[in-house]
Backbone as JSON, one array per atom type, in Angstrom:
{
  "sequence": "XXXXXXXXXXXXXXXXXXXXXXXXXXXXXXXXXXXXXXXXXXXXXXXXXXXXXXXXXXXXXXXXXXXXXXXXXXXX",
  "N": [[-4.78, -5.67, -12.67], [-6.37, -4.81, -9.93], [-7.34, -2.44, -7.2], [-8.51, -1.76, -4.25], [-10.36, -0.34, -1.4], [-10.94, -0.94, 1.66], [-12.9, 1.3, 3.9], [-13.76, 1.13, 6.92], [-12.46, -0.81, 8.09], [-9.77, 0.03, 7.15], [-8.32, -0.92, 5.62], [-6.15, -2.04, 2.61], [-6.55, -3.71, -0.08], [-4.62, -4.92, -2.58], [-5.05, -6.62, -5.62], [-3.57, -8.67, -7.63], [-3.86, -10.38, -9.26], [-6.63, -10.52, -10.42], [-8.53, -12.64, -11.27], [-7.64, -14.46, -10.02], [-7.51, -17.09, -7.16], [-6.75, -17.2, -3.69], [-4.67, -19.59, -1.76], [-3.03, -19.52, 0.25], [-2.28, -16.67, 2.9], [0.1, -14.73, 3.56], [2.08, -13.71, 6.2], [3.84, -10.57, 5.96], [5.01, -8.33, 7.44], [3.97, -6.9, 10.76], [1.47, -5.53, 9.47], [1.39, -6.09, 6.43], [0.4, -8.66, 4.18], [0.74, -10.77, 2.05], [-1.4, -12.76, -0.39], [-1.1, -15.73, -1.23], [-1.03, -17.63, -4.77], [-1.13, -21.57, -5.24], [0.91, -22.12, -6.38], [2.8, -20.65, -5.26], [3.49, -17.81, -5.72], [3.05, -14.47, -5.12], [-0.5, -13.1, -5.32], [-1.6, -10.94, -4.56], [-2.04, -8.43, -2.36], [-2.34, -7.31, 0.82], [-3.38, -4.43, 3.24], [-2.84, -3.27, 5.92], [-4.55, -1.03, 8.44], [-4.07, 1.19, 6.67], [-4.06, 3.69, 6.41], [-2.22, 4.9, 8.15], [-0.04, 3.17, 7.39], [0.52, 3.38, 4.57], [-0.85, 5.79, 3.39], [-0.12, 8.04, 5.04], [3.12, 8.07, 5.26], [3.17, 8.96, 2.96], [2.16, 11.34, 2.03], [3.84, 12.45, 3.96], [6.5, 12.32, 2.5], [5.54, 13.64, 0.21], [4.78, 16.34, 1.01], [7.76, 16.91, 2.0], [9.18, 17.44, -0.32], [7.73, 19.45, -1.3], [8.29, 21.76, -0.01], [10.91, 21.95, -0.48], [11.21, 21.9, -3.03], [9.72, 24.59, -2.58], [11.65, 26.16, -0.87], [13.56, 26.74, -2.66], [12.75, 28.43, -4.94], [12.45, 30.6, -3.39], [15.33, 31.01, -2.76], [16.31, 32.25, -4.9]],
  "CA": [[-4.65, -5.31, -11.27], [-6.98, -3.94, -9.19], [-7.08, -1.78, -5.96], [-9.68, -1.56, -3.52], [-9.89, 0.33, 0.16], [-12.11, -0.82, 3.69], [-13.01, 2.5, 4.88], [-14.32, 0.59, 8.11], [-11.56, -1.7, 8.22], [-8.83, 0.95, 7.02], [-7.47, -2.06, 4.55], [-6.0, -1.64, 0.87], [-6.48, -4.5, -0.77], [-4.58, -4.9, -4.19], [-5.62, -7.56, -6.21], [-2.03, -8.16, -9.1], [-4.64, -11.21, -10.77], [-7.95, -10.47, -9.46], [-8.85, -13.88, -11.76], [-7.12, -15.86, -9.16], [-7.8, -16.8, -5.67], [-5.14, -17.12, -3.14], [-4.59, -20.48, -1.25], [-2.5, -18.97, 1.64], [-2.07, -15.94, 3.42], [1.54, -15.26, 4.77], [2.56, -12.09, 6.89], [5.3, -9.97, 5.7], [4.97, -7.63, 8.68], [2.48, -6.55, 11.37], [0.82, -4.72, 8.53], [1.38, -5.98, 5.04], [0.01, -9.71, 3.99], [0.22, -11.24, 0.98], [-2.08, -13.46, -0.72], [-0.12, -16.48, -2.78], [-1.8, -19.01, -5.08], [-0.95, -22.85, -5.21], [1.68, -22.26, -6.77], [3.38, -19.9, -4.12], [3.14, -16.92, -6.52], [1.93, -13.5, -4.77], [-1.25, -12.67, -6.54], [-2.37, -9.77, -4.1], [-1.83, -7.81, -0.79], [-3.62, -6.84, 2.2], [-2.44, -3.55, 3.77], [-4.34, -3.15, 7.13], [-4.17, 0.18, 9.05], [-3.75, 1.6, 5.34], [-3.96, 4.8, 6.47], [-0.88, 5.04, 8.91], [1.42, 1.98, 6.6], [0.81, 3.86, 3.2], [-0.93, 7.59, 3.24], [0.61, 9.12, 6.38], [4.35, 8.51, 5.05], [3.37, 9.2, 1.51], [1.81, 13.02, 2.25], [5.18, 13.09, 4.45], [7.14, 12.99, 1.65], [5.29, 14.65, -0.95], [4.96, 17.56, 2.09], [8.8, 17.38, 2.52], [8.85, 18.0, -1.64], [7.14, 20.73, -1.85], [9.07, 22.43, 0.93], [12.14, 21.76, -0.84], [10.82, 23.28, -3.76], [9.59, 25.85, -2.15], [12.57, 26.98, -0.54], [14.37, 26.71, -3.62], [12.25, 29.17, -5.65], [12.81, 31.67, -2.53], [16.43, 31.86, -2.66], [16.24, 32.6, -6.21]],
  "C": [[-5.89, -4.52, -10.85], [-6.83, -3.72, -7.57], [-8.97, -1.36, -5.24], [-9.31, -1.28, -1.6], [-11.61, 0.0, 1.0], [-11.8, 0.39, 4.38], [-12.92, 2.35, 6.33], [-13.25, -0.14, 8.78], [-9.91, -1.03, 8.42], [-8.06, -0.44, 6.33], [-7.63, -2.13, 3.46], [-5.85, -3.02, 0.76], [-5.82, -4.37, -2.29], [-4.38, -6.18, -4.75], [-4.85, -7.66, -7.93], [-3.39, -9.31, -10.25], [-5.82, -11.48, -9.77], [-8.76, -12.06, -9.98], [-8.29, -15.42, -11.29], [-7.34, -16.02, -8.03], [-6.16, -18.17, -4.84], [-5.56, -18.68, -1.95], [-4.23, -20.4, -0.03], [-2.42, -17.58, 1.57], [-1.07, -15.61, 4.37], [1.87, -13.13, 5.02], [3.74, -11.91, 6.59], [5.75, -9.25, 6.61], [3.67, -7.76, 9.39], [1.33, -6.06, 10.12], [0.24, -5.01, 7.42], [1.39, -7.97, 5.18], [-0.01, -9.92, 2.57], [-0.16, -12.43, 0.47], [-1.25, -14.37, -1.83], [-1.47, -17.69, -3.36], [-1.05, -20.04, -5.05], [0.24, -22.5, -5.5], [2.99, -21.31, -6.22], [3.68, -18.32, -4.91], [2.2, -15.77, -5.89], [0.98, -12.96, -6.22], [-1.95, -11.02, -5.72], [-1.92, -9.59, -2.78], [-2.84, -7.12, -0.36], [-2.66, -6.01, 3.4], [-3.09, -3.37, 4.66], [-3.37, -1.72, 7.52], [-3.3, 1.16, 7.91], [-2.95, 2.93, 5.28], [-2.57, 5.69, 6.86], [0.42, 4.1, 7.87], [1.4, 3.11, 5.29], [0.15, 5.68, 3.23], [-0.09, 8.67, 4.29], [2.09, 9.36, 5.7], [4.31, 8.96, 3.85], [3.0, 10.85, 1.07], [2.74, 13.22, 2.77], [6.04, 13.42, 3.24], [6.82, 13.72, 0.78], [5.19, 15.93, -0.53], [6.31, 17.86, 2.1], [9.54, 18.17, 1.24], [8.81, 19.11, -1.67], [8.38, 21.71, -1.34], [10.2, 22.37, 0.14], [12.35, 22.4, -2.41], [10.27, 24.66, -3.76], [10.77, 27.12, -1.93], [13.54, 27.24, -1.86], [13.88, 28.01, -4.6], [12.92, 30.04, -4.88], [14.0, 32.38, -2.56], [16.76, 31.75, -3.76], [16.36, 33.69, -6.58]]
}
């Protein structure tokens, strides 16, 4: 597997068999695309607007975490 990010673009590419190339391109949402080979087999995805689909909710929760350990120490 590999993972790769368009700064410019704001699109995560992850690449499950980077030794394959993908025949179609089918939308799962506005957002999230994945790449199948011949054989209809996802080999990779294409996350556009990366930033907002995958980091924004993923600092939400690890932010809502903390907090939750936080408060927990407190009323200790």
């Amino acid at each position: 597997m590999k993972a790769r990010y368009d700064k410019k673009y704001d699109i995560l590419y992850i690449d499950l068999y980077p030794e394959k190339r993908a025949c179609e391109i089918v939308p799962l949402n506005d957002d999230i695309y994945a790449d199948v080979d011949e054989n209809g087999s996802i080999i990779g995805l294409e996350i556009w607007r990366a930033s907002q689909t995958i980091a924004k909710p993923l600092a939400e929760n690890i932010a809502k975490e903390i907090e939750k350990v936080l408060k927990q120490r407190l009323t200790k």
